[in-house]
Every structure is written in C-alpha cells, then in structure tokens.
C-alpha positions as a Markdown table, in Angstrom:
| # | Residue | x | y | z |
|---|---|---|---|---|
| 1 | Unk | 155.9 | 128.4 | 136.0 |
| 2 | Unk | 158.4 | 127.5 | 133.5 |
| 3 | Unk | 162.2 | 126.7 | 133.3 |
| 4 | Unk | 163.0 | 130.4 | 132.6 |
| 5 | Unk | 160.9 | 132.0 | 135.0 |
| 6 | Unk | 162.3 | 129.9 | 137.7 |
| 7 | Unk | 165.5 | 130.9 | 137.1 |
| 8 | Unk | 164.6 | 134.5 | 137.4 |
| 9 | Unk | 163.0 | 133.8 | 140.5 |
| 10 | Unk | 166.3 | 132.4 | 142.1 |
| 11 | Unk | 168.0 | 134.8 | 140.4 |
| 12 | Unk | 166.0 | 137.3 | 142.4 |
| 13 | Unk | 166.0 | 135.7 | 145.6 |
| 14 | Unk | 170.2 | 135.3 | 145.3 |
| 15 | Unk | 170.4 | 139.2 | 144.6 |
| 16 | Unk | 168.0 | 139.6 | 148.0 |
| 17 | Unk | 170.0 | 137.4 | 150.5 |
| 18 | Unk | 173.3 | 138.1 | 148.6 |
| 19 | Unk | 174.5 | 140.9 | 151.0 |
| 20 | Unk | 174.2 | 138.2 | 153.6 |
| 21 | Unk | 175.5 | 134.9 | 152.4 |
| 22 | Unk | 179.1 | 136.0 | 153.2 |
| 23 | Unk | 181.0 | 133.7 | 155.2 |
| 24 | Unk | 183.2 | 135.9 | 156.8 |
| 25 | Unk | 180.2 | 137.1 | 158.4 |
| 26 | Unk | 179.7 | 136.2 | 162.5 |
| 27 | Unk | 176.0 | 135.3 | 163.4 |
| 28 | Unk | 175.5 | 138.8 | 164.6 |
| 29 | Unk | 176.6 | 140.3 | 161.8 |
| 30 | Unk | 174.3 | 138.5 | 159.6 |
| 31 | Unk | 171.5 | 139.1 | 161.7 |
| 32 | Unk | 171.7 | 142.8 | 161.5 |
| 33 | Unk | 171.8 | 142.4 | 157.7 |
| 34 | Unk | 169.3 | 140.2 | 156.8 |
| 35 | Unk | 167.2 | 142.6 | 159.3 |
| 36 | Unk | 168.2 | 145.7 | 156.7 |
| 37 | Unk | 167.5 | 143.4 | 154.3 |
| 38 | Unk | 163.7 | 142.6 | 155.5 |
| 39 | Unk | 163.2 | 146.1 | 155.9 |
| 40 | Unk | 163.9 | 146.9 | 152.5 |
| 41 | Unk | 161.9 | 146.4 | 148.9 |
| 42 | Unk | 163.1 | 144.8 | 146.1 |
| 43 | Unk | 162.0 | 144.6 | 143.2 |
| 44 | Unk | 160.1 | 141.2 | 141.8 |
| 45 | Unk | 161.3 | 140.1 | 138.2 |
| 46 | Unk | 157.1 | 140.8 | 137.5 |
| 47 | Unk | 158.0 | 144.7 | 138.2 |
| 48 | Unk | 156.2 | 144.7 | 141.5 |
| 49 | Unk | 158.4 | 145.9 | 144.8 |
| 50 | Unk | 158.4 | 143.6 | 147.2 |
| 51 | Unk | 159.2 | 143.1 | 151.2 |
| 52 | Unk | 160.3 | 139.8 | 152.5 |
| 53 | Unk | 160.1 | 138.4 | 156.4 |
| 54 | Unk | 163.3 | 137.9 | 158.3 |
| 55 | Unk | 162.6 | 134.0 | 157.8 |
| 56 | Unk | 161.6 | 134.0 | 154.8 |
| 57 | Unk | 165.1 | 135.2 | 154.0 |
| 58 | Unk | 167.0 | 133.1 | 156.4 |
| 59 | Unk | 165.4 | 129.9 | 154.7 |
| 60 | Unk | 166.8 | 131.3 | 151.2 |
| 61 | Unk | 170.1 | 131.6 | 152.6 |
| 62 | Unk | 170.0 | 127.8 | 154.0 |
| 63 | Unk | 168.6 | 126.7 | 150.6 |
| 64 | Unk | 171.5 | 128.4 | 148.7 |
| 65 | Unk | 174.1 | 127.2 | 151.3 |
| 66 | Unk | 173.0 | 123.8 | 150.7 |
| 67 | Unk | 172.0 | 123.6 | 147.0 |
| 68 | Unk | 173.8 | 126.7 | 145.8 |
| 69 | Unk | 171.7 | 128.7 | 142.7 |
| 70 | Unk | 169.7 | 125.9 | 141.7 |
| 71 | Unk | 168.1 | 125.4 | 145.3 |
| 72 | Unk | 166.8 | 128.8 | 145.4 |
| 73 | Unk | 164.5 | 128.1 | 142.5 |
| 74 | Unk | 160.8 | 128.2 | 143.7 |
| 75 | Unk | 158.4 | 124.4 | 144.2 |
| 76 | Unk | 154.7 | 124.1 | 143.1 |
| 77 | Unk | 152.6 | 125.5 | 145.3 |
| 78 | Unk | 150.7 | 123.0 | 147.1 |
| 79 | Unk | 147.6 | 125.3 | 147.0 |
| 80 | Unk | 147.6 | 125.9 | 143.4 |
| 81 | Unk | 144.2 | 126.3 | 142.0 |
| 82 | Unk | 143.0 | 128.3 | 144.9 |
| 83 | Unk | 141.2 | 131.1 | 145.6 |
| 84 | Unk | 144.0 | 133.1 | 147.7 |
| 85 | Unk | 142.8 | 137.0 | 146.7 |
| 86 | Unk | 140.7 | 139.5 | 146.6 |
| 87 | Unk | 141.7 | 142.2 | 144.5 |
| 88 | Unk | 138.2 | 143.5 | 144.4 |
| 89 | Unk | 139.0 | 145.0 | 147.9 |
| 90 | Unk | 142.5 | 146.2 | 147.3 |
| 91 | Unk | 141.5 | 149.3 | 146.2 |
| 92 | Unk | 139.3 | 150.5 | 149.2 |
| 93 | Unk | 142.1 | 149.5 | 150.7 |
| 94 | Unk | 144.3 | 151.3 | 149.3 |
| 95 | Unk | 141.6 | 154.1 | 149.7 |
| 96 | Unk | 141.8 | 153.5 | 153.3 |
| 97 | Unk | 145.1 | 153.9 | 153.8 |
| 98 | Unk | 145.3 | 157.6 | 151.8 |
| 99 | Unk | 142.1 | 158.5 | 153.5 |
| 100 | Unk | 144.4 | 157.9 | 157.3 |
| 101 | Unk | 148.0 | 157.8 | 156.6 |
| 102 | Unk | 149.0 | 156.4 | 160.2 |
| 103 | Unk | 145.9 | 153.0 | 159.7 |
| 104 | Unk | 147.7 | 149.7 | 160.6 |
| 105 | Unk | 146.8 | 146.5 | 157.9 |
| 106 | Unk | 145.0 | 145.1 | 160.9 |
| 107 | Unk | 142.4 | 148.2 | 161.1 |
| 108 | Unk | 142.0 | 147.7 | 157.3 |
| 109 | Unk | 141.5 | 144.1 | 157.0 |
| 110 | Unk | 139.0 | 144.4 | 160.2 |
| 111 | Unk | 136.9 | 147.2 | 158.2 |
| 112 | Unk | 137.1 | 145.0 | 155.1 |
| 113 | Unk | 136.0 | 142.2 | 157.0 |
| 114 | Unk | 132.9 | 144.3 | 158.8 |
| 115 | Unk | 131.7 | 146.0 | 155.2 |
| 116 | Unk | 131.6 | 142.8 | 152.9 |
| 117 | Unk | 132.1 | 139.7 | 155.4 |
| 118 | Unk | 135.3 | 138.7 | 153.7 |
| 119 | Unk | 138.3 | 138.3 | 155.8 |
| 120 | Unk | 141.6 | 139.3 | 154.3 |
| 121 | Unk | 144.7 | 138.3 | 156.1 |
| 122 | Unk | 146.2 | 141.4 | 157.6 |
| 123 | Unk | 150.2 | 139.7 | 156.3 |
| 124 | Unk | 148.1 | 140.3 | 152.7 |
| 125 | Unk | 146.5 | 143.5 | 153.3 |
| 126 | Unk | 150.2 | 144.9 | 153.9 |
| 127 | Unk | 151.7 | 143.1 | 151.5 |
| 128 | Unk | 149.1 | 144.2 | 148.9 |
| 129 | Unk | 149.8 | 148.1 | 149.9 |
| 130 | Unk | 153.6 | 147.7 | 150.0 |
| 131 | Unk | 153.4 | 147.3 | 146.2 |
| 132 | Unk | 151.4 | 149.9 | 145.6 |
| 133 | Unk | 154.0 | 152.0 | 147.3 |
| 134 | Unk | 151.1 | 153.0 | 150.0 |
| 135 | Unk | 153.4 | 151.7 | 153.5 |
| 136 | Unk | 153.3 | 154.3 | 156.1 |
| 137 | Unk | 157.3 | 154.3 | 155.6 |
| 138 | Unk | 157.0 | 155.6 | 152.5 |
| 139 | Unk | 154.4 | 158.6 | 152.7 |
| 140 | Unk | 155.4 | 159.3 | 155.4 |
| 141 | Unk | 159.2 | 159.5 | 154.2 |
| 142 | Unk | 161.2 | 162.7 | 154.6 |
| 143 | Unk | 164.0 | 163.7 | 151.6 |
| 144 | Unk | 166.6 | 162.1 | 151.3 |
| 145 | Unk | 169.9 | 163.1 | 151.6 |
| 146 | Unk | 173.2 | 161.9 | 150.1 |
| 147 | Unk | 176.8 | 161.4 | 152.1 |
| 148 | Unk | 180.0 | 160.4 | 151.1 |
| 149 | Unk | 180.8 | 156.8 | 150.9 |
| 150 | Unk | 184.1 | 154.5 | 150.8 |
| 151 | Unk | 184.2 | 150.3 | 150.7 |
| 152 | Unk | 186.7 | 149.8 | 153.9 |
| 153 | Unk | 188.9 | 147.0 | 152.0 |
| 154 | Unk | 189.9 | 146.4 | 148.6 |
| 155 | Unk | 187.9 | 144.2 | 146.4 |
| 156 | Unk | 184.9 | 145.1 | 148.7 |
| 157 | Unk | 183.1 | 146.7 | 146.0 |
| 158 | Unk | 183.9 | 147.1 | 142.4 |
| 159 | Unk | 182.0 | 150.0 | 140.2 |
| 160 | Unk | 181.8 | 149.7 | 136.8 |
| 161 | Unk | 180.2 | 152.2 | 134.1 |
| 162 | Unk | 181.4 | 153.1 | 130.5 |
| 163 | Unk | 182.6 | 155.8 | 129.0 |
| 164 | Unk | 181.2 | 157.0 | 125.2 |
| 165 | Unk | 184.3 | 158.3 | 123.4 |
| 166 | Unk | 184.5 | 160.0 | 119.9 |
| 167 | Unk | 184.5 | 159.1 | 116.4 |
| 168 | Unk | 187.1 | 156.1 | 115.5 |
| 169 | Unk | 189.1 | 156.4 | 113.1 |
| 170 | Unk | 189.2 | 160.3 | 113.5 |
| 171 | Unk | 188.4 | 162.7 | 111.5 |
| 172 | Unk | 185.1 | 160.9 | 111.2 |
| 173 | Unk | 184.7 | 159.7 | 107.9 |
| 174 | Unk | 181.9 | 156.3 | 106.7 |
| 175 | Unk | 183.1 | 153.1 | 109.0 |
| 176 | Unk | 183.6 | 155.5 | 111.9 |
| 177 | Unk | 182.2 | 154.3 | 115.0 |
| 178 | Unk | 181.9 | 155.2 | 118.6 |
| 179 | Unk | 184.8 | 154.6 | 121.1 |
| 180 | Unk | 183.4 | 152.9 | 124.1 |
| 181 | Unk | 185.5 | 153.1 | 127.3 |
| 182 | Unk | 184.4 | 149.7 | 129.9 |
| 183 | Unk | 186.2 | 150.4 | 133.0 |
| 184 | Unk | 186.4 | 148.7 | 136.6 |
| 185 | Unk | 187.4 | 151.0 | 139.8 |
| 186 | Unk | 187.8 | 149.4 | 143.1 |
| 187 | Unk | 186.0 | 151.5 | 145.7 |
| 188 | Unk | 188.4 | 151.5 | 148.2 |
| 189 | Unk | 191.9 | 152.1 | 146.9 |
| 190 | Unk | 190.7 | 153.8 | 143.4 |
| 191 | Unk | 192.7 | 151.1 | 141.8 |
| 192 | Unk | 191.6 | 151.1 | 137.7 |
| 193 | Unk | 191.3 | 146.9 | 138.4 |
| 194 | Unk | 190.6 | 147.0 | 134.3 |
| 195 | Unk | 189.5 | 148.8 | 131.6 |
| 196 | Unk | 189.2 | 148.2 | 127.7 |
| 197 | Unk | 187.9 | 150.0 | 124.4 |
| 198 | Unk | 185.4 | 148.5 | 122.9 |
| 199 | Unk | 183.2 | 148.8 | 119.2 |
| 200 | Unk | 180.5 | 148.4 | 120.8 |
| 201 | Unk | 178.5 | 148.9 | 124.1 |
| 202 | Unk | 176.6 | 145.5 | 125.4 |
| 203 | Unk | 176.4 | 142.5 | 127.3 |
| 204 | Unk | 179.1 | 140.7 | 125.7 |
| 205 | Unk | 181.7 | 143.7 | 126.5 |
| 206 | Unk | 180.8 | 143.9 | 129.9 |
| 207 | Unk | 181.1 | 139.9 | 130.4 |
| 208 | Unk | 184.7 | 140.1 | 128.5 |
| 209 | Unk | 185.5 | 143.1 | 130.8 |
| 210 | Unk | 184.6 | 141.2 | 134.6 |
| 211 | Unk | 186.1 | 138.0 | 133.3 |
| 212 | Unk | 189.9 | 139.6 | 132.8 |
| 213 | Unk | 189.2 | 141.7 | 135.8 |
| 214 | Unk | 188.3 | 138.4 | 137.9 |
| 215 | Unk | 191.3 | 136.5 | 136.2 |
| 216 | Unk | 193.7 | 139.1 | 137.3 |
| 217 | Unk | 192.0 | 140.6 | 140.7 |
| 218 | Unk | 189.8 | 138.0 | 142.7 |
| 219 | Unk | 186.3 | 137.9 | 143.5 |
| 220 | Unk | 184.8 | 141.0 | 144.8 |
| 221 | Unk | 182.0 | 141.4 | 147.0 |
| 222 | Unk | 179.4 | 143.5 | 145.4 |
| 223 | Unk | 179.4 | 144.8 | 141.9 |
| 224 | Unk | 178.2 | 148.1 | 141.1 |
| 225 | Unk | 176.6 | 149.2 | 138.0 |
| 226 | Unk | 174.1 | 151.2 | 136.6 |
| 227 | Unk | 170.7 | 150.3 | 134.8 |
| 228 | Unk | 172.2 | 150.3 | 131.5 |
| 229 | Unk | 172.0 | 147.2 | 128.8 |
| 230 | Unk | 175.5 | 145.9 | 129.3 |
| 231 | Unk | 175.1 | 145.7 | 133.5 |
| 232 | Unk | 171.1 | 145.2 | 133.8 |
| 233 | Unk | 170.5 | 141.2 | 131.7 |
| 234 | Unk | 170.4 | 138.4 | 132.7 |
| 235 | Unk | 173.9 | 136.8 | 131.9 |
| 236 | Unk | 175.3 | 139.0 | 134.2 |
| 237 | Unk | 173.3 | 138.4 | 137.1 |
| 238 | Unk | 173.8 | 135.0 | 136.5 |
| 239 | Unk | 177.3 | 134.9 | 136.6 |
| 240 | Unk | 177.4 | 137.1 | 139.2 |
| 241 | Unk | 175.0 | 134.8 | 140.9 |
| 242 | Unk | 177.2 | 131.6 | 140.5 |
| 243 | Unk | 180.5 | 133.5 | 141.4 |
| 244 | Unk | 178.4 | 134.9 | 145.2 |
| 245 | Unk | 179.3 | 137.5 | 144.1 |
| 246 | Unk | 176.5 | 140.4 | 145.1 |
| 247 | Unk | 175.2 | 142.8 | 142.0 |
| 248 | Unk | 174.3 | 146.2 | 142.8 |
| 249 | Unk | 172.0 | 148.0 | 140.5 |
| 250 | Unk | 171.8 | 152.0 | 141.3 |
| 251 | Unk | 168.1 | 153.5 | 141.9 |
| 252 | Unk | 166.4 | 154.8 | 138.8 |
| 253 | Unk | 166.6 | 159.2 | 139.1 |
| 254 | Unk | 168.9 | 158.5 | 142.1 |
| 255 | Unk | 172.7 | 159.5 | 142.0 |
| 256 | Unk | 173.7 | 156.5 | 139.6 |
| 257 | Unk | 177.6 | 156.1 | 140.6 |
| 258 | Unk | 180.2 | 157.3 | 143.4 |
| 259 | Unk | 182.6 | 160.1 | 142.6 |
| 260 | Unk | 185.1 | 158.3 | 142.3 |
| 261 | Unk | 184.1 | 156.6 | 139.4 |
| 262 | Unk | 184.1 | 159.6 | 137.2 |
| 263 | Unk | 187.1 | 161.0 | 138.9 |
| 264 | Unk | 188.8 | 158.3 | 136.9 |
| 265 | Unk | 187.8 | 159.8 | 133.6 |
| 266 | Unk | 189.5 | 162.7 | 133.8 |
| 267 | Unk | 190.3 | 163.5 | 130.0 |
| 268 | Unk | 188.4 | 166.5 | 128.7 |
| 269 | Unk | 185.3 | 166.2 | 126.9 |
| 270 | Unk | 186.2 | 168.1 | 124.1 |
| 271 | Unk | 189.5 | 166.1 | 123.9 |
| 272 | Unk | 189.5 | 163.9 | 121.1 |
| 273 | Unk | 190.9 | 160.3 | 122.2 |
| 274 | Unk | 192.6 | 157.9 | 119.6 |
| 275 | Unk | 192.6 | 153.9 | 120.5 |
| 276 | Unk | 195.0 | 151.5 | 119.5 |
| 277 | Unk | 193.6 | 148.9 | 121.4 |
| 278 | Unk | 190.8 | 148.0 | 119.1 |
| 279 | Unk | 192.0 | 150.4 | 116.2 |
| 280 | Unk | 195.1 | 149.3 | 115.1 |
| 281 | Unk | 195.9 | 152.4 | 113.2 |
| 282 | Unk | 194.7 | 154.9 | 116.2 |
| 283 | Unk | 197.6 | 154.8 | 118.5 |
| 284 | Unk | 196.7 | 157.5 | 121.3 |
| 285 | Unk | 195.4 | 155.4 | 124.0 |
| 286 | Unk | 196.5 | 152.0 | 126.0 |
| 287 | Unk | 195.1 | 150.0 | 128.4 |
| 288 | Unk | 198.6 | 148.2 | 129.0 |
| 289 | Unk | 197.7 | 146.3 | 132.6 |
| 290 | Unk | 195.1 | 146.8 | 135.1 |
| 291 | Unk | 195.3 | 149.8 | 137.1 |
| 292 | Unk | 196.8 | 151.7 | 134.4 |
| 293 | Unk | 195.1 | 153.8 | 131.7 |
| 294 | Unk | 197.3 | 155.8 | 129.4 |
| 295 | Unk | 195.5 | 158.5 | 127.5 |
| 296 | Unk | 197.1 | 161.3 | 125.4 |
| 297 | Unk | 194.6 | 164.2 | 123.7 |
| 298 | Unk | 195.2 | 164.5 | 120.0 |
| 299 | Unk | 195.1 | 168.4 | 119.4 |
C-alpha cells in the first residue's frame, strides 16, 4: 500500500469515528454513538460498503486522540502473503443467504464447512455478505421514510450546496459564462454564515468558500454537502479531517439537502441575477458580510 492509499485509508477511518471524537461528549454519550456508528456501513475508498466492530472503532478514536490524522493511517499486515480467502465460496454463500433470508453467517460457514471441508470464519462469511448488500437488515428493510430535521445549536451543522445562475455579463453574448452561487447555511439559526459568486464551480471555490466562513464563524461540527465535484475530493476531506471537523456526504437518490437550504435561495428561476462581486460591470447582486445576501432581479 502506498503513501496515497494510506492517506485515504485514514481519511476514511477519520470520516467513520468523526461523529464520535467530540470532546464535549460524556463516556455515555460516546458509547451510544460509536454503537450507531458500528451499526452502520460506510463506504471503503475501494467502493465496497463496509461494517466496523465497536472496538475496532474505539481503537481508531484512541489512535487519532493520540497521533491525530497521521495515526490513523493503516501498518503492514503481519500476515501479508497469506492465504486469508475463499472467494470461490462466496457466492454459494451468497446463494445461501437469498435461498433463506433469516440464515445466520454461522449456519453458512458450517454448510460451507460440511460440503467442501473448508472452514470459513463466520466474522468473514458476514463480512463477505455485508458488501454484497445481502445482511438480513437490509432485505429485510422496510421504506424508508423522511422527517423533519433541525441541528439544536449554532455551528452544529453547516450545509453547503451551489447555486447555477445565468449568463454573466447579461444579455449573453461570447465571454459569457455561468454565475455560480457557493453558499454556507447554518442549520440551526438559518444564518447565511457565507456565500460568494464564483466563475467557476470546483474544488478550489468550495476551499475559498469554508476558509472565509471558518475565519469569520468558528469551527463547525459536521459539514454537509452533496456528491458533487467541489464537496466530494480529497482536499476537502482532508481539511476537514485536520480541522475535526465531521464531513457529511448525502446518500446517492436520497433527499440530497434540508429545506432550509433551498429556502435560502429564494430568487425566481426565471429571474435574471447580475453580480458585481466577480463582474465588475454587473452590479445587481452583493455578498456584503456573512449572513447577508442582497439580490435584486433585473427585469
């Protein structure tokens, strides 16, 4: 494993134990989480979803208490070299499983064991069927259903999303480009903590964006974003990562953002916006200070 994958490993492992690593947290408190956490699957940066033991996750947390980012990054293994699998058998498995919804991983490692005299642990036989989506959790999962959420504190949770504008300068005419709206809304009190125009819609914006909104708001807890370019790379969970601070990434075909969010960007669609904070000569639209966003329709 090299330098880079490392890092992705602890970067992974910080955005597991992150809801936890709090320290205004009482020992109680954190054992409920990390017990939602454990319960949960998260997803490996090889694609494959993943479940991780109450200790497992309470040994990350000590490791990052004690050596911060860089001690969450993963050692040789000491049986490297190994045979430690048999994916010839994880699809019967699997098989199994479909065949009787409600079959533990110790039935199917025992009927593995009896029909070809190889003994799979039962910790890898769940483990295996976990990733393929196959835990009785999951087929056996009802709908969900959606309620109504609100962060109890300010600078609990920050959401973040962008907002594609129209053609700048307007009418559109060649050199026109897209007006992109980055803003920051504080769950709680619906405080615009920042927002900015910018050319273009990437990485680079989104860093610019958190940094002023840090600079002139704190730390907050968890950062909420969607899967988009500018939220989902790795400088940001990085960053995030350094800072503790916990980045949220909203389920693919799931409801990607609170109301709230969008309640802030009230203008009209069919409005046409003018910005004069990154075109000079378009002088419709100011982000003056955080919290305040002054937009006026051009007719």
């Amino acid at each position: 494993m090299d330098n880079r994958q490392q890092e992705q490993v602890a970067l992974h492992r910080w955005a597991v134990i992150a809801e936890a690593a709090s320290g205004a947290l009482t020992p109680a408190e954190r054992g409920a989480l990390v017990r939602q956490v454990a319960a949960r699957a998260h997803t490996h940066p090889d694609g494959t979803a993943r479940r991780y033991s109450r200790g497992t996750i309470d040994r990350w947390l000590r490791a990052w208490r004690s050596g911060g980012l860089e001690a969450l990054k993963p050692s040789a293994r000491a049986d490297a070299g190994t045979v430690r699998a048999h994916p010839e058998l994880f699809g019967e498995a699997a098989a199994l499983r479909l065949e009787l919804p409600g079959r533990s991983a110790a039935q199917i490692a025992s009927i593995l064991y009896h029909r070809h005299g190889v003994k799979v642990a039962e910790r890898t036989v769940r483990a295996q069927l976990r990733r393929a989506g196959l835990h009785r959790a999951a087929l056996a999962a009802a709908p969900k259903a959606y309620g109504r959420y609100e962060a109890a504190r300010p600078n609990e949770r920050w959401i973040t999303d962008v907002l594609v504008g129209p053609w700048v300068p307007w009418p559109r005419r060649e050199g026109s480009v897209r007006a992109r709206l980055f803003l920051i809304v504080d769950d709680h009190s619906r405080l615009l903590v920042d927002g900015r125009f910018f050319a273009r819609e990437n990485a680079r914006a989104c860093q610019d964006l958190l940094r002023r909104a840090i600079t002139r708001r704190g730390l907050p807890e968890v950062f909420y974003a969607d899967n988009g370019a500018p939220f989902s790379n790795a400088w940001l969970s990085r960053t995030c990562a350094v800072l503790g601070i916990r980045l949220v990434h909203s389920k693919p075909y799931s409801p990607p953002l609170t109301g709230q969010y969008h309640l802030a960007l009230i203008p009209s669609a069919t409005a046409r916006l003018q910005f004069d904070r990154v075109f000079p000569e378009s002088p419709a639209c100011r982000v003056d200070r955080p919290g305040s966003v002054r937009v006026t329709p051009v007719p």
